[in-house]
mmJSON file of the N, C-alpha and C atoms, coordinates in Angstrom:
{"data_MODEL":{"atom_site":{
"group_PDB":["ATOM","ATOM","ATOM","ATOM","ATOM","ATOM","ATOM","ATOM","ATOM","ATOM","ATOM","ATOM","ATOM","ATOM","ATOM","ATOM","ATOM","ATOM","ATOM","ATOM","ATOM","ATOM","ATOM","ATOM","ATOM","ATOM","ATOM","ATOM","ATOM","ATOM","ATOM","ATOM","ATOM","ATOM","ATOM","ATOM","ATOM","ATOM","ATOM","ATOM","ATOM","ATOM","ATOM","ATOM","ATOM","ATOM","ATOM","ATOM","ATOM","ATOM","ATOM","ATOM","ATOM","ATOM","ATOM","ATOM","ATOM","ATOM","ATOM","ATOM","ATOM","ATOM","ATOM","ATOM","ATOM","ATOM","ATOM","ATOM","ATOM","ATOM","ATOM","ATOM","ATOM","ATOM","ATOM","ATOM","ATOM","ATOM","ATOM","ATOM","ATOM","ATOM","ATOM","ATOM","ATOM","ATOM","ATOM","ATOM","ATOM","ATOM","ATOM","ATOM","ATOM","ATOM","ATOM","ATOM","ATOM","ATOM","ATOM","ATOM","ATOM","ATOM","ATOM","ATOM","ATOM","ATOM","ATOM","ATOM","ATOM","ATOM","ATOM","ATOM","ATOM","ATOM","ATOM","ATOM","ATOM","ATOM","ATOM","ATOM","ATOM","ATOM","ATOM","ATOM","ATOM","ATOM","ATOM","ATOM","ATOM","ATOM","ATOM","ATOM","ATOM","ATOM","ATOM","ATOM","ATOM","ATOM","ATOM","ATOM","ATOM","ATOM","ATOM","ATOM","ATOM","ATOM","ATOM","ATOM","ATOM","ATOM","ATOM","ATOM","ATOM","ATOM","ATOM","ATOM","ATOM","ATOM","ATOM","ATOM","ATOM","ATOM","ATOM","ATOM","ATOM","ATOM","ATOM","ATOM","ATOM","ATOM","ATOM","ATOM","ATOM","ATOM","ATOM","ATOM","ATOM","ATOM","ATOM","ATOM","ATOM","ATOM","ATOM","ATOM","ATOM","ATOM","ATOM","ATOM","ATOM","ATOM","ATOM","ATOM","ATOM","ATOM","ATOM","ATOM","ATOM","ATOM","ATOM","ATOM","ATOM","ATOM","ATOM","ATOM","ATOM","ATOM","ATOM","ATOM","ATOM","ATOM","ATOM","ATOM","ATOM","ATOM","ATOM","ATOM","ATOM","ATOM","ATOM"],
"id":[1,2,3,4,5,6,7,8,9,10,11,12,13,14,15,16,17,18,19,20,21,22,23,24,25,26,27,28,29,30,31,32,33,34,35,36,37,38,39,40,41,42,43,44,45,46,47,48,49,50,51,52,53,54,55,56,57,58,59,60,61,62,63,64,65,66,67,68,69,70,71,72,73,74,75,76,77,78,79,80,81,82,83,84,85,86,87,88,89,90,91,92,93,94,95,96,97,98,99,100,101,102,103,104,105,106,107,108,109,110,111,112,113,114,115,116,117,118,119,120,121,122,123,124,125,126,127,128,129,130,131,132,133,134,135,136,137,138,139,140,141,142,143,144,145,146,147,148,149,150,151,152,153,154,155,156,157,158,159,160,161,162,163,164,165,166,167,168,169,170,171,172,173,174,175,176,177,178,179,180,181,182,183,184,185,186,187,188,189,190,191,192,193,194,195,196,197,198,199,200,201,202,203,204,205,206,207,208,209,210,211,212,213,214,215,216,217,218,219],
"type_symbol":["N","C","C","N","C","C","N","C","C","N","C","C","N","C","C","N","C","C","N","C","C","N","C","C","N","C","C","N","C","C","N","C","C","N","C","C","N","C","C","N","C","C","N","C","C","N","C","C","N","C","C","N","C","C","N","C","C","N","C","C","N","C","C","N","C","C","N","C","C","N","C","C","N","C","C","N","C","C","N","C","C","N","C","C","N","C","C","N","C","C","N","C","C","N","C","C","N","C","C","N","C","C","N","C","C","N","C","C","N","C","C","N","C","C","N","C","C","N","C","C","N","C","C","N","C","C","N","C","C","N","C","C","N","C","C","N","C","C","N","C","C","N","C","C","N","C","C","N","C","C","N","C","C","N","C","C","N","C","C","N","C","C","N","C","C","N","C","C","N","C","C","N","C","C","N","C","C","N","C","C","N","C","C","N","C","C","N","C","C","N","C","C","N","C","C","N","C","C","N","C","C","N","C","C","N","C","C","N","C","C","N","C","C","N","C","C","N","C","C"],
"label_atom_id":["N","CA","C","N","CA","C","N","CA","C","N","CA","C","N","CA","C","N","CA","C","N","CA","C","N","CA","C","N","CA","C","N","CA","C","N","CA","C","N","CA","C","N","CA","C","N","CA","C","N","CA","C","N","CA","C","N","CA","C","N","CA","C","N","CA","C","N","CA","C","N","CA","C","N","CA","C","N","CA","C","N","CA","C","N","CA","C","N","CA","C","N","CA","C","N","CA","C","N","CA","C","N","CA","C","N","CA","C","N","CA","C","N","CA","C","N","CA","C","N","CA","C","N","CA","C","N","CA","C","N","CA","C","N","CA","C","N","CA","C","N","CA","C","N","CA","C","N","CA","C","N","CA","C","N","CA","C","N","CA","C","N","CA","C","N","CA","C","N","CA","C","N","CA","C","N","CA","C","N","CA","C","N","CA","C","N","CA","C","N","CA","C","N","CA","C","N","CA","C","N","CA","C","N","CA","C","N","CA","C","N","CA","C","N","CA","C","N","CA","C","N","CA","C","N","CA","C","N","CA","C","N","CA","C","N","CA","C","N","CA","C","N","CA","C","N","CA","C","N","CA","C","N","CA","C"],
"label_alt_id":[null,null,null,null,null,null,null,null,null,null,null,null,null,null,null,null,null,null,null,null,null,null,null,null,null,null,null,null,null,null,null,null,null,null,null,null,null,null,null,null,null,null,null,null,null,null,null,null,null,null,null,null,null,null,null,null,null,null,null,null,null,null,null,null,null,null,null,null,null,null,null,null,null,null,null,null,null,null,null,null,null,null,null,null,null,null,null,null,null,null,null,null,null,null,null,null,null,null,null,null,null,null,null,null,null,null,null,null,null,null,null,null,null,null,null,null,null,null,null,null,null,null,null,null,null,null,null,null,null,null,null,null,null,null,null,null,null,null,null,null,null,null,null,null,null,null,null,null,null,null,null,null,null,null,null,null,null,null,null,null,null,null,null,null,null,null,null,null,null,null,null,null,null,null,null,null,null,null,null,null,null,null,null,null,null,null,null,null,null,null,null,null,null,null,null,null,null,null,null,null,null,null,null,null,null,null,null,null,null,null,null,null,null,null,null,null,null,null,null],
"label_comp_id":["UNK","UNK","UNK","UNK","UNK","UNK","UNK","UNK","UNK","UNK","UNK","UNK","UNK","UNK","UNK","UNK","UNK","UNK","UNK","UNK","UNK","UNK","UNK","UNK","UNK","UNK","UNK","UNK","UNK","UNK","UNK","UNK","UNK","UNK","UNK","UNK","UNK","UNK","UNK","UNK","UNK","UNK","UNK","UNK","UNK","UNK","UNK","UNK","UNK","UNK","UNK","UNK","UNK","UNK","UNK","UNK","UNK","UNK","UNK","UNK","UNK","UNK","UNK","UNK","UNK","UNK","UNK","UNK","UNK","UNK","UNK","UNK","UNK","UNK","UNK","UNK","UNK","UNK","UNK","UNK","UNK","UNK","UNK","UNK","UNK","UNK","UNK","UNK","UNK","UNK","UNK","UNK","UNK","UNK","UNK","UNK","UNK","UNK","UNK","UNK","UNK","UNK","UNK","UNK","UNK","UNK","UNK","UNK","UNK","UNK","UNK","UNK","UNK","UNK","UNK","UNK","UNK","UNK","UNK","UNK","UNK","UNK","UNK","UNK","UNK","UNK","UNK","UNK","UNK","UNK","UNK","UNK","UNK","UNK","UNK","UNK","UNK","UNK","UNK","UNK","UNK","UNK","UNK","UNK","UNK","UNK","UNK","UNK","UNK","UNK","UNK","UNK","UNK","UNK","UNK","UNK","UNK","UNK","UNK","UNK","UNK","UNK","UNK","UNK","UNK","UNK","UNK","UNK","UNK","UNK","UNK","UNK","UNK","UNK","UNK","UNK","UNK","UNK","UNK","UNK","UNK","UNK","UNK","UNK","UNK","UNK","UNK","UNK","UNK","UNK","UNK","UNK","UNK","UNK","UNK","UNK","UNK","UNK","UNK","UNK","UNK","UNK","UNK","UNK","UNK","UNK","UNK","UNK","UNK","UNK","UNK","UNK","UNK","UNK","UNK","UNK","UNK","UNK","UNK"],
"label_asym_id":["A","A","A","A","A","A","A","A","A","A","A","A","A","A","A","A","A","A","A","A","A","A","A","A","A","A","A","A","A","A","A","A","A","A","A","A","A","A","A","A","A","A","A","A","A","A","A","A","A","A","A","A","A","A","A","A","A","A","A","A","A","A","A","A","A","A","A","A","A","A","A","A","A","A","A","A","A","A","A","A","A","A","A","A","A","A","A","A","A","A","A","A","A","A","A","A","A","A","A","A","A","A","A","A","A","A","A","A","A","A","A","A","A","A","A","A","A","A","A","A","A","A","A","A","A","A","A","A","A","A","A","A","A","A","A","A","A","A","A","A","A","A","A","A","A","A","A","A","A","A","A","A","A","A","A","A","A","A","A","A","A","A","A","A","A","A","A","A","A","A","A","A","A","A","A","A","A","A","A","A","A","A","A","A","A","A","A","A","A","A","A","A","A","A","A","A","A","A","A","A","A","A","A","A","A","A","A","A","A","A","A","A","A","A","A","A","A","A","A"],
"label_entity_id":["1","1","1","1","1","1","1","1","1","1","1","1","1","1","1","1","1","1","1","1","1","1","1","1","1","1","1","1","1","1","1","1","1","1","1","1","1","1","1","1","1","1","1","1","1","1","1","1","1","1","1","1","1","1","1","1","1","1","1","1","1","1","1","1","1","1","1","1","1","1","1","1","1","1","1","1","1","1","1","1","1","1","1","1","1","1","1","1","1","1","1","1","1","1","1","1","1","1","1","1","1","1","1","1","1","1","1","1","1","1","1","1","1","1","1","1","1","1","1","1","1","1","1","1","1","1","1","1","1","1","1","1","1","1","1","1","1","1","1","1","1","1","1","1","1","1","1","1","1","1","1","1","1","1","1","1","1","1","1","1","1","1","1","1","1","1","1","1","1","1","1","1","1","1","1","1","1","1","1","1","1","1","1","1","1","1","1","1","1","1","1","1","1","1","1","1","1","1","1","1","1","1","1","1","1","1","1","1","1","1","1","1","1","1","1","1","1","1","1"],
"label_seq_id":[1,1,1,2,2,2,3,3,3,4,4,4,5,5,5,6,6,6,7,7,7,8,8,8,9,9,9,10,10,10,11,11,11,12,12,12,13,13,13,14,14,14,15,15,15,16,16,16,17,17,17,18,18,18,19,19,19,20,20,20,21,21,21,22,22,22,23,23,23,24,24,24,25,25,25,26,26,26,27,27,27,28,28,28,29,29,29,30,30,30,31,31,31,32,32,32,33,33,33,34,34,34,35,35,35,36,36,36,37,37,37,38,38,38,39,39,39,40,40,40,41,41,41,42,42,42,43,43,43,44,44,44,45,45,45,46,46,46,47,47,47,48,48,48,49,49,49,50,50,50,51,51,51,52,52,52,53,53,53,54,54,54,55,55,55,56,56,56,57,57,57,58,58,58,59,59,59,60,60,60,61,61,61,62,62,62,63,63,63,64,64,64,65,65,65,66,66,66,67,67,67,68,68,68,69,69,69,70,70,70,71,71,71,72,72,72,73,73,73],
"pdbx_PDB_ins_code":[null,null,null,null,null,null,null,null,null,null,null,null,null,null,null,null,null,null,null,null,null,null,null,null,null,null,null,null,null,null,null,null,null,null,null,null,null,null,null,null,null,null,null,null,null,null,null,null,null,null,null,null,null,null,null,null,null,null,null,null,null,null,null,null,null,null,null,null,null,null,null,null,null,null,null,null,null,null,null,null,null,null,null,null,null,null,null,null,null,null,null,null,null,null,null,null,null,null,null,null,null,null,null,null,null,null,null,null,null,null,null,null,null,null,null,null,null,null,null,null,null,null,null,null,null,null,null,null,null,null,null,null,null,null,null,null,null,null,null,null,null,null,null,null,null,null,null,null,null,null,null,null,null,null,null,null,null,null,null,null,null,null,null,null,null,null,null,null,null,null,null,null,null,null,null,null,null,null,null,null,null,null,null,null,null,null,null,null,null,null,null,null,null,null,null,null,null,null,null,null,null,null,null,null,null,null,null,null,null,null,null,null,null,null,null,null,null,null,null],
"Cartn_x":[-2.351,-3.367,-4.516,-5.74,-6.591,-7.745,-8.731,-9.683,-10.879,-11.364,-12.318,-13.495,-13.559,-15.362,-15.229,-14.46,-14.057,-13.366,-12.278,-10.549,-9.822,-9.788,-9.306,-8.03,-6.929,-5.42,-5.755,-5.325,-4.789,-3.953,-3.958,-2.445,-2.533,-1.322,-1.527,-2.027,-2.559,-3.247,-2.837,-2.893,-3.324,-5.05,-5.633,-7.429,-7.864,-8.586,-9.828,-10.565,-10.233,-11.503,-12.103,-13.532,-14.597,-14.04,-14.354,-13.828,-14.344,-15.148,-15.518,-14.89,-14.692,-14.285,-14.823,-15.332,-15.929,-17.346,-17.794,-19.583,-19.251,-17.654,-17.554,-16.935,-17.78,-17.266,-16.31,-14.696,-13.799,-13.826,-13.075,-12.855,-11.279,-10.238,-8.592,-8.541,-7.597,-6.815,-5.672,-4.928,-4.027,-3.333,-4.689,-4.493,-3.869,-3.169,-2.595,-3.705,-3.902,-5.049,-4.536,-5.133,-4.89,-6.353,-6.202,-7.651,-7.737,-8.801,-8.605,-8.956,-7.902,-8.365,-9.507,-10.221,-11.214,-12.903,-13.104,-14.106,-13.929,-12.454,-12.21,-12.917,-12.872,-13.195,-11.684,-11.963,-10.566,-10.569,-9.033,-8.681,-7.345,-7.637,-7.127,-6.626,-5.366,-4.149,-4.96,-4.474,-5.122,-4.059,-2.286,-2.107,-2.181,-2.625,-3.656,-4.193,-5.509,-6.505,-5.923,-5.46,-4.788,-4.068,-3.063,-2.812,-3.559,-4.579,-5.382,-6.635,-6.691,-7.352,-6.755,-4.896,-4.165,-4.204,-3.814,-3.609,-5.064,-6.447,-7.662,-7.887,-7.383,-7.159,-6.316,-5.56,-4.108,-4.775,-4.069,-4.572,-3.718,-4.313,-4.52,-4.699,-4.192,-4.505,-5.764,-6.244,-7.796,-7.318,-7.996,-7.581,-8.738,-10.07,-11.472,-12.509,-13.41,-14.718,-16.055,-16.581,-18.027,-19.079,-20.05,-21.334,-22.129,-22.447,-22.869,-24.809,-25.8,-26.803,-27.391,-27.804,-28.1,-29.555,-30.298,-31.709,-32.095,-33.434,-34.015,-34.511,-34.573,-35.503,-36.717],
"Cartn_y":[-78.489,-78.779,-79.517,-80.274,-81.335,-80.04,-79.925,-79.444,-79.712,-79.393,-79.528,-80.352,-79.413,-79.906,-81.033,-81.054,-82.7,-83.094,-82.961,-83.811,-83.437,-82.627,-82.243,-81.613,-81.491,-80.862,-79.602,-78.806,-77.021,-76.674,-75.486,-75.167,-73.562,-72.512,-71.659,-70.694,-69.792,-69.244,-67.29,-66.49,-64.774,-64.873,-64.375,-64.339,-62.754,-62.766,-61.695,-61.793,-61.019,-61.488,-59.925,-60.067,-59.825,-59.489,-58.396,-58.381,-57.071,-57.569,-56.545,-55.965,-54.707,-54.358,-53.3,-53.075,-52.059,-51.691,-52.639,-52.219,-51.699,-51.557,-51.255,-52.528,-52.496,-53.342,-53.242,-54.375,-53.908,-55.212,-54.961,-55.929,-55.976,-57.101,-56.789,-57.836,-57.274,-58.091,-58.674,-59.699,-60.428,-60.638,-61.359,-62.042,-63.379,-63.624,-65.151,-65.995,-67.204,-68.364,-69.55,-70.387,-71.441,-71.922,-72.511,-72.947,-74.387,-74.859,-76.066,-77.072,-77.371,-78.123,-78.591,-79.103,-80.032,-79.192,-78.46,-77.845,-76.38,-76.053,-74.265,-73.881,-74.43,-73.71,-72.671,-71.872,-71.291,-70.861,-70.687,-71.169,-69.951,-68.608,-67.763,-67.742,-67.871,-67.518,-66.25,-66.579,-65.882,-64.216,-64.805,-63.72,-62.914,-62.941,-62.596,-61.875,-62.542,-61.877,-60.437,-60.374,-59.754,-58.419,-58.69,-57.912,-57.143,-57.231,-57.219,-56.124,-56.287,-55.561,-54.304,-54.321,-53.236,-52.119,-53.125,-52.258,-51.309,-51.787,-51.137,-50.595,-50.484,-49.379,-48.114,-48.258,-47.091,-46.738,-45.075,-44.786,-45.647,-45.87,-46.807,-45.916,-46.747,-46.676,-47.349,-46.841,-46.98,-47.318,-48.159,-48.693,-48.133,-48.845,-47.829,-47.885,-47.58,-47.668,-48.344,-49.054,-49.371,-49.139,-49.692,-48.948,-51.095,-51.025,-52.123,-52.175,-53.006,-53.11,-54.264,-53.311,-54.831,-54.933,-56.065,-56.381,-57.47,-57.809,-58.702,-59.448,-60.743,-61.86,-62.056],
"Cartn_z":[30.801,31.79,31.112,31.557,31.295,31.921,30.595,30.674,31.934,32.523,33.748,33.199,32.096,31.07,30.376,29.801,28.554,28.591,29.444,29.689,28.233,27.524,26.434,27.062,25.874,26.659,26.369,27.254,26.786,26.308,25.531,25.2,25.314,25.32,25.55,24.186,24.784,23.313,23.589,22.966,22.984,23.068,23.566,23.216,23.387,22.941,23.411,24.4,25.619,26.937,27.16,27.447,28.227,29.904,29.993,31.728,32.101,33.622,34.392,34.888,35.875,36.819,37.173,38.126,39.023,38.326,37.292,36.583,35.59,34.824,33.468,32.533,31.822,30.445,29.889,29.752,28.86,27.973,27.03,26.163,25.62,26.138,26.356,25.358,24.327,23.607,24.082,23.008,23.484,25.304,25.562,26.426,26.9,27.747,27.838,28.565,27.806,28.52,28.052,28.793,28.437,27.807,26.645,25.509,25.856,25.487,25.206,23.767,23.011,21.96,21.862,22.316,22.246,22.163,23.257,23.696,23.16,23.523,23.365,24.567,26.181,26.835,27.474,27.88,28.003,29.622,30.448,31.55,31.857,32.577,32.905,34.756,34.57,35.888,35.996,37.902,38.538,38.409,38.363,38.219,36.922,35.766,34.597,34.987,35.66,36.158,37.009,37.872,38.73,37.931,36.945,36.008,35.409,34.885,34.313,34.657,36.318,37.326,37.377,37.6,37.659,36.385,35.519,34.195,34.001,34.373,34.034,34.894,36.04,36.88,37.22,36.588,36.287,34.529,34.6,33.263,32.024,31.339,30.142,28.539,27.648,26.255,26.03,25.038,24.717,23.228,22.511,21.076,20.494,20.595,20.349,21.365,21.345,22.085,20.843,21.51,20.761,21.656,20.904,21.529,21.559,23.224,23.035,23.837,23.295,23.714,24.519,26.11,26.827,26.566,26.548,26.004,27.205,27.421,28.4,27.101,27.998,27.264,27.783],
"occupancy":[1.0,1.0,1.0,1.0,1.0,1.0,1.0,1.0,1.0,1.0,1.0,1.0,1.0,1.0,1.0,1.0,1.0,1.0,1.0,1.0,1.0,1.0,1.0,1.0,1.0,1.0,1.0,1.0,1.0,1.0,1.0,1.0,1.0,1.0,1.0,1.0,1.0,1.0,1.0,1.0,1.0,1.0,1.0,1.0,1.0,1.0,1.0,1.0,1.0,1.0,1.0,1.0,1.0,1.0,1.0,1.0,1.0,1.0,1.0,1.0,1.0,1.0,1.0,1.0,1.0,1.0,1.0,1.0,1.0,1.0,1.0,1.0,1.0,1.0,1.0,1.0,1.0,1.0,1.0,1.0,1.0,1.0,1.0,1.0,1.0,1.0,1.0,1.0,1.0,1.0,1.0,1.0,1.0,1.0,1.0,1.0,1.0,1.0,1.0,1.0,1.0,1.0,1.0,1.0,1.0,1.0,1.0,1.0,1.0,1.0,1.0,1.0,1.0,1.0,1.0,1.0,1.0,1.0,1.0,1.0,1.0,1.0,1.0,1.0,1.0,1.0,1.0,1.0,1.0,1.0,1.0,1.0,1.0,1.0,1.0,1.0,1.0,1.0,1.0,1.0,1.0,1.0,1.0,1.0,1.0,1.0,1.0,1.0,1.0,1.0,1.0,1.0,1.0,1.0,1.0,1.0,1.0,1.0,1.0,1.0,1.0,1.0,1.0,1.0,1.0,1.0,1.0,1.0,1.0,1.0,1.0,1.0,1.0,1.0,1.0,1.0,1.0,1.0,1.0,1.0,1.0,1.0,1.0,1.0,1.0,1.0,1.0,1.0,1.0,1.0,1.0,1.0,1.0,1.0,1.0,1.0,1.0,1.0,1.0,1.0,1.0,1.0,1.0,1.0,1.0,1.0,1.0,1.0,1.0,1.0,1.0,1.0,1.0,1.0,1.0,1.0,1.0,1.0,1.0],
"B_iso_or_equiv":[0.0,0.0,0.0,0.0,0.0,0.0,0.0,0.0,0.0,0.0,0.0,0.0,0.0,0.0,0.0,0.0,0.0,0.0,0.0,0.0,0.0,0.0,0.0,0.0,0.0,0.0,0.0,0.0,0.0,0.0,0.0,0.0,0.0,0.0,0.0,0.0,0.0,0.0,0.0,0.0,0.0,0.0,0.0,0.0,0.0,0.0,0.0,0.0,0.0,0.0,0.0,0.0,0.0,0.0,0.0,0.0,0.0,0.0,0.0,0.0,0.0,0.0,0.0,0.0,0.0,0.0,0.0,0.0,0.0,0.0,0.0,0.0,0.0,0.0,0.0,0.0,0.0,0.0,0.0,0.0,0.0,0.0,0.0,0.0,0.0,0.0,0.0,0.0,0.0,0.0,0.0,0.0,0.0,0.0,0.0,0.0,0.0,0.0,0.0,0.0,0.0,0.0,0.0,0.0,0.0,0.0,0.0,0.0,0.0,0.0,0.0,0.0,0.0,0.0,0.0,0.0,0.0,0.0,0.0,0.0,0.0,0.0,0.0,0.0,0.0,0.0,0.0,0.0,0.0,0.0,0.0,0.0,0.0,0.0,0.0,0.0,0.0,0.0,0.0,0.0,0.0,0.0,0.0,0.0,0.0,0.0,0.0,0.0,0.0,0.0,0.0,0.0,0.0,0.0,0.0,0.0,0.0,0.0,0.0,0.0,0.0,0.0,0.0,0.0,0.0,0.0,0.0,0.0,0.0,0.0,0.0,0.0,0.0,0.0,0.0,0.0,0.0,0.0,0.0,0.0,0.0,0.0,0.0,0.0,0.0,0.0,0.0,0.0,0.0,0.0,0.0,0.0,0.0,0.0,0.0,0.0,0.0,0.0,0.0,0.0,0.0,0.0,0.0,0.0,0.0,0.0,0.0,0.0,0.0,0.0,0.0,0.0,0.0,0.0,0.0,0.0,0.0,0.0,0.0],
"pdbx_formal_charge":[null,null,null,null,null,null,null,null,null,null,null,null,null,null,null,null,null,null,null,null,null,null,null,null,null,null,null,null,null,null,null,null,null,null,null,null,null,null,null,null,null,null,null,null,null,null,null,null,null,null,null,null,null,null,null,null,null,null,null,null,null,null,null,null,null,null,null,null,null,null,null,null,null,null,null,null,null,null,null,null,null,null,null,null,null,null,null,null,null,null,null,null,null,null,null,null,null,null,null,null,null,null,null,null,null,null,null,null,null,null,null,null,null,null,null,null,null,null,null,null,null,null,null,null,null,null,null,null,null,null,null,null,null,null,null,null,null,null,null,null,null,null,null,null,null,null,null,null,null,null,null,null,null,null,null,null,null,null,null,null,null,null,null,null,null,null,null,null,null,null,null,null,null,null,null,null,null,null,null,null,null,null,null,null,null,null,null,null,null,null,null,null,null,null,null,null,null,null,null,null,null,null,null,null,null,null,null,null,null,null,null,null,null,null,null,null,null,null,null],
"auth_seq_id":[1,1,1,2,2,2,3,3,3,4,4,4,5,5,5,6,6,6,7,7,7,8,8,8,9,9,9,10,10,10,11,11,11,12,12,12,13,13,13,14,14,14,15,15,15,16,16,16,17,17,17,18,18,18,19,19,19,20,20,20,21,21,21,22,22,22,23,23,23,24,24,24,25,25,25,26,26,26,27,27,27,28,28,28,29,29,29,30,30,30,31,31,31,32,32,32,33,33,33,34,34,34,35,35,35,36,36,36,37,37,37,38,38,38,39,39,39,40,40,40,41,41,41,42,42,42,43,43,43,44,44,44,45,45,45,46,46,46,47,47,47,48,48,48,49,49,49,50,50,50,51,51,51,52,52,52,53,53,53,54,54,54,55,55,55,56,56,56,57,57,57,58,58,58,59,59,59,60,60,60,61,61,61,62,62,62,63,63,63,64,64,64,65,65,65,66,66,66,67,67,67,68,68,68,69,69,69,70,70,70,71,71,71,72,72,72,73,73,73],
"auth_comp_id":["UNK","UNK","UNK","UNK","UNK","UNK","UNK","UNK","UNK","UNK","UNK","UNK","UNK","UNK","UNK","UNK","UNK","UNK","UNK","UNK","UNK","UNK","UNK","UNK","UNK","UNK","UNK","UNK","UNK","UNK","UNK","UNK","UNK","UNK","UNK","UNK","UNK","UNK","UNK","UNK","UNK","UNK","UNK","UNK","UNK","UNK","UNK","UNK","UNK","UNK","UNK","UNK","UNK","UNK","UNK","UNK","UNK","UNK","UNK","UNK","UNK","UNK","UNK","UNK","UNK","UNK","UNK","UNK","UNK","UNK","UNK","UNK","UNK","UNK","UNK","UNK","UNK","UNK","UNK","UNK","UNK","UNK","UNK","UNK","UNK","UNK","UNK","UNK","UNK","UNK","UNK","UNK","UNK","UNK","UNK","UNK","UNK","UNK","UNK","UNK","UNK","UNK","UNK","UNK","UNK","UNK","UNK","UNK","UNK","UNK","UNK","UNK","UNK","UNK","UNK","UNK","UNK","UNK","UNK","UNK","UNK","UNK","UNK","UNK","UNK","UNK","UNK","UNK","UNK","UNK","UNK","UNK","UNK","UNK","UNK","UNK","UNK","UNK","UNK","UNK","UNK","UNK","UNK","UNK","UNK","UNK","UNK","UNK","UNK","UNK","UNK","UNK","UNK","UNK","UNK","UNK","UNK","UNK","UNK","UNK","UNK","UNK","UNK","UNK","UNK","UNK","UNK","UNK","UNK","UNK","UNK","UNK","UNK","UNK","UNK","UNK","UNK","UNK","UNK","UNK","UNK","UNK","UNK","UNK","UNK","UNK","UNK","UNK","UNK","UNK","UNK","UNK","UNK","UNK","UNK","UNK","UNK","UNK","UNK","UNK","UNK","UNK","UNK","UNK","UNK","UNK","UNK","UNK","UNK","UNK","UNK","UNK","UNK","UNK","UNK","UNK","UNK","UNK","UNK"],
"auth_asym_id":["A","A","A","A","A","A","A","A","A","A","A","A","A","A","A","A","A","A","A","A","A","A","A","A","A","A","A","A","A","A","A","A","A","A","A","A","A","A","A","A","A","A","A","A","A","A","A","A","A","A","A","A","A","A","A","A","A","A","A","A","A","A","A","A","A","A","A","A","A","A","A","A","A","A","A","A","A","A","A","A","A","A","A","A","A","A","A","A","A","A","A","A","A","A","A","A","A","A","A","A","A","A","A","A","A","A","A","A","A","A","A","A","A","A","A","A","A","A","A","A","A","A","A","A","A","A","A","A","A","A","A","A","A","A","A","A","A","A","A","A","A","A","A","A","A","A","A","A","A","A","A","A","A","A","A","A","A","A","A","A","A","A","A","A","A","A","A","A","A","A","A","A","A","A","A","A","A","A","A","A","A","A","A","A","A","A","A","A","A","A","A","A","A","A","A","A","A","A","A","A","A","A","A","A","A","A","A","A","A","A","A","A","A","A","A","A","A","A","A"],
"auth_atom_id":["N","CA","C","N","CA","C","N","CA","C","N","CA","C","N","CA","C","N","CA","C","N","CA","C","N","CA","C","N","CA","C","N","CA","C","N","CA","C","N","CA","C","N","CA","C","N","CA","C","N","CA","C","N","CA","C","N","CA","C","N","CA","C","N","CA","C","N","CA","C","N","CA","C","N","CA","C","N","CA","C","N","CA","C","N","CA","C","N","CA","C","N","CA","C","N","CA","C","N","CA","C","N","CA","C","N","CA","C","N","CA","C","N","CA","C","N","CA","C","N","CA","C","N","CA","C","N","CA","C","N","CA","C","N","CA","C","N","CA","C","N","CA","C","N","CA","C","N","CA","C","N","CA","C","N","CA","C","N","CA","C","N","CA","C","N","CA","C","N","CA","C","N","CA","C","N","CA","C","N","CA","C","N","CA","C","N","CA","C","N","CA","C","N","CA","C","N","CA","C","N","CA","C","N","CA","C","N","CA","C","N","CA","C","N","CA","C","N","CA","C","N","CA","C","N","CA","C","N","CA","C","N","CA","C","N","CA","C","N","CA","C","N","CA","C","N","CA","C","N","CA","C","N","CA","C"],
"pdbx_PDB_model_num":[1,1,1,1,1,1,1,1,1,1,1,1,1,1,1,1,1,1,1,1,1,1,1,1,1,1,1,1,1,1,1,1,1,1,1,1,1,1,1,1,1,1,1,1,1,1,1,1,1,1,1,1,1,1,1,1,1,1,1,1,1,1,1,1,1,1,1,1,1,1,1,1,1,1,1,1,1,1,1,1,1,1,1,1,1,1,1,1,1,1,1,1,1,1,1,1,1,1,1,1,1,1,1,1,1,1,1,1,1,1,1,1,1,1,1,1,1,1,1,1,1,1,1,1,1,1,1,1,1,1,1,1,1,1,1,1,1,1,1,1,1,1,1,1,1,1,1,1,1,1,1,1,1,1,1,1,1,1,1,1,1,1,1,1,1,1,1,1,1,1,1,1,1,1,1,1,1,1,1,1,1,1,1,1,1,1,1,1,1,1,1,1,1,1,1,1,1,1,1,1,1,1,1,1,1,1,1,1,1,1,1,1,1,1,1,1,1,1,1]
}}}
């Protein structure tokens, strides 16, 4: 696929994503996205997403927990 931001190609990658659901913070490894060479903006299927929703909603394995701080500017 052709990047939105820089016309750079994608390719598929594993990533680390950031993801809400329901006002809790997770953080999912090896994820499927599509990256983009150029920029590295990255480009997640909806059914991903969707997956993704399920799995953090049904009980789950936990790898660790951290401790994170929100701050104002």
């Amino acid at each position: 696929m052709i990047c939105e931001f820089c016309g750079g190609n994608t390719f598929k990658k594993k990533v680390k994503k950031q993801h809400w659901l329901r006002g809790e913070l997770y953080i999912v490894e090896n994820v499927e996205a599509e990256v983009c060479a150029e920029c590295g903006e990255r480009y997640f299927h909806a059914s991903i997403l969707d997956e993704l929703d399920g799995y953090l909603s049904a009980e789950h394995d936990v790898k660790e927990k951290i401790q994170v701080e929100i701050v104002n500017l």
